[in-house]
C-alpha positions in Angstrom: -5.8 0.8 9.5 -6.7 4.2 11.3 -6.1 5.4 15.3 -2.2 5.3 14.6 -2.0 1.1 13.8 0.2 0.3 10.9 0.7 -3.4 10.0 3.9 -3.7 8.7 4.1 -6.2 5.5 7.0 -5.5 3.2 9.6 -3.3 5.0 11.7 -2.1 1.8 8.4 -1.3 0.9 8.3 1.0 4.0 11.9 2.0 3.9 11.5 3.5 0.2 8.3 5.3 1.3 10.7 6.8 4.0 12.9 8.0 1.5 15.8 5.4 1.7 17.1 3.5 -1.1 20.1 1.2 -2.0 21.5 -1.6 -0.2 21.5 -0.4 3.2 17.4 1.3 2.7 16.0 -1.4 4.9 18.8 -0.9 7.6 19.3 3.0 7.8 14.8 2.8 8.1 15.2 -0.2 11.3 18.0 1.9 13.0 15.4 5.2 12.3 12.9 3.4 13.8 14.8 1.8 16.6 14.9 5.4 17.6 11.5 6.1 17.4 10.6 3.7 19.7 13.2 4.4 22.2 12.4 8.1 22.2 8.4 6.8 22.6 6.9 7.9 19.8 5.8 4.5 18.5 5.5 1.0 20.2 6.4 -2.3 18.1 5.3 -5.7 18.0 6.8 -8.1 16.2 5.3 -10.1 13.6 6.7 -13.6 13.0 10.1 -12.8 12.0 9.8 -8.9 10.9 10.8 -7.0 13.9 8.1 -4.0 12.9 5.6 -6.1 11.8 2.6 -4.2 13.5 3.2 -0.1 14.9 1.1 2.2 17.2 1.5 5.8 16.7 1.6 7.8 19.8 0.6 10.5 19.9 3.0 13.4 19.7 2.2 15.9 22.7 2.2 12.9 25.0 5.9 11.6 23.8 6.6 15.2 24.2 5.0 15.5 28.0 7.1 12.3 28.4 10.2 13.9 27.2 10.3 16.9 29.6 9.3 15.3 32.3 12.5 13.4 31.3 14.6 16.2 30.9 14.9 15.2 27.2 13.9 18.7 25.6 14.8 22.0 26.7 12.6 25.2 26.5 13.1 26.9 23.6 12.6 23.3 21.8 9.2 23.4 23.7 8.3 26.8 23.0 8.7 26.2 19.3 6.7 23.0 19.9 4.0 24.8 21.1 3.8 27.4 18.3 3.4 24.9 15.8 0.4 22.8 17.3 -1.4 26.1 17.2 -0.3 26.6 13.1 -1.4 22.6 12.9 -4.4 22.8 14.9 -2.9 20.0 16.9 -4.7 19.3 19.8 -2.3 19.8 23.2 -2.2 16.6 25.7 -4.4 18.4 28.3 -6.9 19.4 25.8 -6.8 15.4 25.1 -7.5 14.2 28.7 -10.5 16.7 28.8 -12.3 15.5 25.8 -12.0 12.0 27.1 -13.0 13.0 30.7 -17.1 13.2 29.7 -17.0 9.4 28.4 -18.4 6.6 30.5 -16.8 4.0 31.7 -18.4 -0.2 31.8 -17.3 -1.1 35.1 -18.2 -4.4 35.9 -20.5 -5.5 39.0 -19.6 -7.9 41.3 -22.1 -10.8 41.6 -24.2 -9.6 38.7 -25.1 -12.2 36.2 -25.2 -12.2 32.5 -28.1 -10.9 30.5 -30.4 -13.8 29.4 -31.0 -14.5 25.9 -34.4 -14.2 24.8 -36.0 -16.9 23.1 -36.6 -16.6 19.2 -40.9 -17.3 20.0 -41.0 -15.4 23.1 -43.3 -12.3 23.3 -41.2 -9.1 23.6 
């Protein structure tokens, strides 16, 4: 659906995509995503009774950020990290929050009332 959401409608569908087969496809894929989630790297919500009915993609350098401020990932890890956003082009966490600091925000104001409609035969 673009942005990161994936709506999640057949998950052997999903778990063959993923490269897993057999009778236990559908399993090994959950317990692979399990860990995705609990690392941070996507967040689930559950879709009547398909656990990963609907997933948002985060977005990798800020499950990374996450991680070291965790103590999750050690240096070299990082280092390598960093070399390969640079061969990707991936944009780094900071460079994120900077691009986003330029947009404007709608704050609402207290007290003020909602724009009238204007009538259909009304002059402009």
């Amino acid at each position: 659906m673009g942005e990161g959401f994936i709506e999640i409608k057949d998950e052997q569908e999903h778990a063959y995509g993923s490269g897993y087969s057999g009778s236990r496809a559908v399993r090994t894929w959950q317990e692979r995503m399990r860990i995705l989630e609990k690392l941070g790297f996507i967040k689930v919500k559950q879709v009547q009774n398909r656990t990963y009915g609907c997933v948002l993609l985060v977005h990798p350098a800020a499950v990374i950020e996450a991680l070291v401020e965790s103590g999750k990932i050690n240096k070299t890890w990082l280092d390598t990290y960093a070399i390969r956003q640079i061969e990707t082009k991936e944009t780094t966490l900071e460079q994120r929050r900077k691009s986003r600091e330029g947009t404007a925000k709608v704050i609402p104001l207290k007290g003020a009332r909602p724009a009238q409609k204007r009538s259909s035969s009304a002059a402009p």
